[in-house]
N, C-alpha and C positions, 0 to 999 in steps of 0.2 A: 735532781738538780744537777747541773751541769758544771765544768771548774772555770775562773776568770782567768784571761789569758795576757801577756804581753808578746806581741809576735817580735817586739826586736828588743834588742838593748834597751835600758834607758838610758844611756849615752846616745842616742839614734842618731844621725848627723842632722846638719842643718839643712838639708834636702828633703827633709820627712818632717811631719807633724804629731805629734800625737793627738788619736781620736778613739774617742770615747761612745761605744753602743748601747742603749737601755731602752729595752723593752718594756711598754707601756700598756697595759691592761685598757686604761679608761680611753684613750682613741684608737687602739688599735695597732700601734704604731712600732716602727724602732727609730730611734731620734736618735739623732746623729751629733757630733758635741764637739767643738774645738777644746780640747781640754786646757789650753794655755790661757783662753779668753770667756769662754761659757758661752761662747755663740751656737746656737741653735742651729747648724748648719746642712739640715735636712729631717725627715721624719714620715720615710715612707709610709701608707699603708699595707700592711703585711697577713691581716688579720678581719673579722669579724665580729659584732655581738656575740654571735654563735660560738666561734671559734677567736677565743682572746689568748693574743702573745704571752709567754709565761719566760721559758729557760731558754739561753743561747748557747750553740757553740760554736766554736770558727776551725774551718779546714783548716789543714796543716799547713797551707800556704798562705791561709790569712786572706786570700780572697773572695770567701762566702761565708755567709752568718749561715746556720740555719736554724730555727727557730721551731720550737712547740708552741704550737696551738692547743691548746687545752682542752677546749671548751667554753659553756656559757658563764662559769664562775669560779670562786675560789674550791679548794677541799672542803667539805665532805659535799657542798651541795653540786656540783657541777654537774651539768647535762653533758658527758663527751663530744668533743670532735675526731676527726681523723687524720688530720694533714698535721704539714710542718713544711713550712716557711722557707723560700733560699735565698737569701739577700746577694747580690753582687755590694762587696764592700765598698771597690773602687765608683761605682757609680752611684752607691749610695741607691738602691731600687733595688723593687721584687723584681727576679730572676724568674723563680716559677714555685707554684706550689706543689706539697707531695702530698697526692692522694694515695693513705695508707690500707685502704678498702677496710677489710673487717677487725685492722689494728686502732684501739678507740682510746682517749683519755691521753693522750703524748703528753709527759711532763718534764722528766728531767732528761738532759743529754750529756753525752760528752763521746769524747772521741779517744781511738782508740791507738795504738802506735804503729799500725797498719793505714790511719787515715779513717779509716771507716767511722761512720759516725751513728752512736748506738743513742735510741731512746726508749723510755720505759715506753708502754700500754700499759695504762692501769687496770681498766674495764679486762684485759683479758690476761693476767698475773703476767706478763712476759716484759723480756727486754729486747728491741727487737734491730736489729744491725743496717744499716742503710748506705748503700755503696756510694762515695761522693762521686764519681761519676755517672754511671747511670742513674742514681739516684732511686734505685729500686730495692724492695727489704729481701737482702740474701739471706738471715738469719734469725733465729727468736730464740730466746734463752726461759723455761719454765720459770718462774720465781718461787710459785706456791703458794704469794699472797702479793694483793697489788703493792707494787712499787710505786714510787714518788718522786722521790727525788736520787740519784745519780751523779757519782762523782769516781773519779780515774786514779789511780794512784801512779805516781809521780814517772814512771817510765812506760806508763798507759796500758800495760798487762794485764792490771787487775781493776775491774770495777767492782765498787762498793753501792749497792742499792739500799736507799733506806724506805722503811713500811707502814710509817705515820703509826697506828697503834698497832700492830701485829710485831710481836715482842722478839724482833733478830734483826740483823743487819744484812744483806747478801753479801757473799764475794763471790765474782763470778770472774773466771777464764775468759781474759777476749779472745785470743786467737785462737783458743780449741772451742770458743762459743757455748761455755756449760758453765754451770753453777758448781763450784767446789765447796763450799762450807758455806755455814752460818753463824752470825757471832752474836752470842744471845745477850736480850737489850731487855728488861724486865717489859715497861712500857713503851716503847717502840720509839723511834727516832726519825727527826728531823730531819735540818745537812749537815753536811759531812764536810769535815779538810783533813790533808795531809799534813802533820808537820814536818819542816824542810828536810831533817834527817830520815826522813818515812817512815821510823820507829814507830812513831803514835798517828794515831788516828782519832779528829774532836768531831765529837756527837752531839749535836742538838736534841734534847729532850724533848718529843712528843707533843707533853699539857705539863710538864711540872718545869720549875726554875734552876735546869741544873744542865752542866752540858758535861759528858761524859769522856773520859781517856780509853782508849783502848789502843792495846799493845799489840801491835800488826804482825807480829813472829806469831805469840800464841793465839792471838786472836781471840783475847778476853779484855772484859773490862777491867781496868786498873786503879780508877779514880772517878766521884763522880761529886764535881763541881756547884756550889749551890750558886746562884743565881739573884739577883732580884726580882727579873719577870722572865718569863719563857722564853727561850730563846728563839730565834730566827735561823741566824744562819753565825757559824763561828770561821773567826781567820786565823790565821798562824802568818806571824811577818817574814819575812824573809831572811832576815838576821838569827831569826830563833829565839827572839829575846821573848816577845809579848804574844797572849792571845789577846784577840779583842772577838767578842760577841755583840749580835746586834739583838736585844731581847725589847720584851712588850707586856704590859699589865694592863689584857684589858679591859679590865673593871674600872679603872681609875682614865684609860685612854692617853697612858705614858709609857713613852719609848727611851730607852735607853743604849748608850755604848757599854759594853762593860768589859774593863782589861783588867787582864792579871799578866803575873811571872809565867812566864813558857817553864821555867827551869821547877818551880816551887808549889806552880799553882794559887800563888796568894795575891787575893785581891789588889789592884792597884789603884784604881780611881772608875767613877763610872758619871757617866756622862748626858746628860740630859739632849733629849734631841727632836725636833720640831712636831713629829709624828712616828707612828710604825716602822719603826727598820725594816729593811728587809736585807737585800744580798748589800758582801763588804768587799770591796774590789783594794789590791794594794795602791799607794799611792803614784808607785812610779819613782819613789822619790830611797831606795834604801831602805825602808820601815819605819820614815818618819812620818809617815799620814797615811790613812784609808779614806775611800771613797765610801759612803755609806749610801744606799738608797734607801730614800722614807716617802711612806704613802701616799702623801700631800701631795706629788709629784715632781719632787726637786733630788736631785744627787749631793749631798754637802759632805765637804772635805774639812777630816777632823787632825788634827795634831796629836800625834798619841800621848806624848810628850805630856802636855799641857792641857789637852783636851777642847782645846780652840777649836769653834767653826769658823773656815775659813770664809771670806768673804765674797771672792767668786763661787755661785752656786750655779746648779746646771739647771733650766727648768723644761721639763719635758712635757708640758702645755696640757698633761691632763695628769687624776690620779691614777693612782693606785702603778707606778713602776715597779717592776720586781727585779729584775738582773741587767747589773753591768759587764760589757769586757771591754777592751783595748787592744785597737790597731797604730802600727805608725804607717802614715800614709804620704806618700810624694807630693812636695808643694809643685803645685803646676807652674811651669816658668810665665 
């Protein structure tokens, strides 16, 4: 899994816009989003049946997406593909694809404090390094068991690989390009955040209802959160105050937000929501709302507050979306 970004303030000036990226499984797509209005403002093709958009990250500069192609379906049944995606932001279009040859299964990404921009291969346990300009794989990291999802920690040194049911977490060395430890997870783990002080580190549970703490010094669990349905993907605000989880019970085919105290861990309110959650982007707004994506194919913005959906929603013209991020982009005179 890959981390959501803001490439400028949200103070931006009035010369820039803020706009919003979500990768779209059911047409293939990344849909492009006026965040102020929910206008649909593009939605290149990126992707194939074969090969469907999954995880984003953006260069350091904020002028390219690039994107995992997956494969034919969700985990565990997915037939791999081998590319990933380069979007030009500013024009809004495929740039070109990357042909990763015998690198299969690309899922999560993120990028490293060097630029470089790292994706698992699940099919062959690796994580594997992609130079944003030439756009060729300099590097691969062993994992030992396939990796999934991918996420950076806060000054981009360290990535954290999680292993869906193989029971550790990675931490892997970007700039020396190795694997340093492993942070044992009984059931294996979902995604991952940093919280804003980097001290802890939130785990999405696997198959059960709990999302777990771990303590980024020792590199052990510390806490482990019960849930109402499984989780998806967990946030940490930017204030430090709240987590919010986007979880799912799918016996019953109900999604939920679910917030607690950042400081205490206790439940605060949990939140009903149209469909499947999936990734939770911040609002933009100081830690007063997230962006949630859910299955149906829409992005809706929740009030953490109160737990309001707000009422511009985004709709990204097919199901199943998985990951949002944000650019601010120049209004053209």
């Amino acid at each position: 899994m890959t981390v959501p970004e803001t490439i400028a303030a949200s103070s931006a000036s009035r010369t820039t816009r803020a706009v919003l990226l979500a990768t779209v499984k059911g047409n293939q797509t990344v849909a492009f989003f006026d965040e102020g209005t929910g206008e649909r403002i593009a939605a290149p093709v990126v992707g194939t049946p074969d090969a469907k958009p999954h995880e984003i990250a953006l260069s350091a500069d904020g002028s390219r997406a690039f994107v995992s192609l997956y494969g034919t379906a969700g985990y565990p049944d997915n037939v791999p593909a081998n590319k990933v995606a380069v979007v030009d932001v500013r024009a809004m279009a495929l740039e070109t694809t990357i042909d990763l040859d015998l690198y299969t299964g690309p899922h999560g990404l993120a990028r490293d404090a060097t630029g470089r921009i790292w994706a698992t291969a699940e099919n062959n346990r690796c994580l594997i390094a992609i130079d944003p300009e030439t756009l060729g794989v300099t590097r691969a990291i062993y994992t030992e068991a396939p990796a999934h999802f991918l996420f950076p920690s806060r000054d981009r040194r360290t990535l954290y690989s999680a292993h869906k049911e193989v029971p550790f977490i990675g931490v892997h060395d970007a700039p020396m390009g190795r694997m340093v430890d492993r942070i044992p997870l009984d059931l294996g783990s979902q995604a991952l955040w940093h919280a804003p002080d980097c001290a802890r580190l939130y785990v999405g549970d696997f198959n059960r209802p709990l999302f777990h703490v771990v303590d980024t010094v020792s590199r052990r669990v510390t806490h482990s959160v019960p849930l109402k349905g499984v989780p998806g993907w967990p946030y940490a605000t930017p204030d430090g105050k709240h987590i919010v989880v986007s979880t799912y019970i799918e016996a019953e085919d109900r999604g939920f937000a679910e917030i607690f105290d950042a400081a205490t861990f206790a439940p605060i309110s949990r939140v009903g929501l149209p469909a499947e959650p999936f990734h939770v982007l911040d609002g933009d707004d100081g830690g007063q709302s997230v962006l949630i994506v859910v299955g149906d194919g829409r992005l809706v913005r929740m009030a953490i507050a109160t737990g309001t959906l707000a009422n511009v929603q985004y709709d990204t013209g097919a199901p199943m979306p998985e990951q949002v991020v944000r650019v601010h982009l120049p209004i053209a005179d």
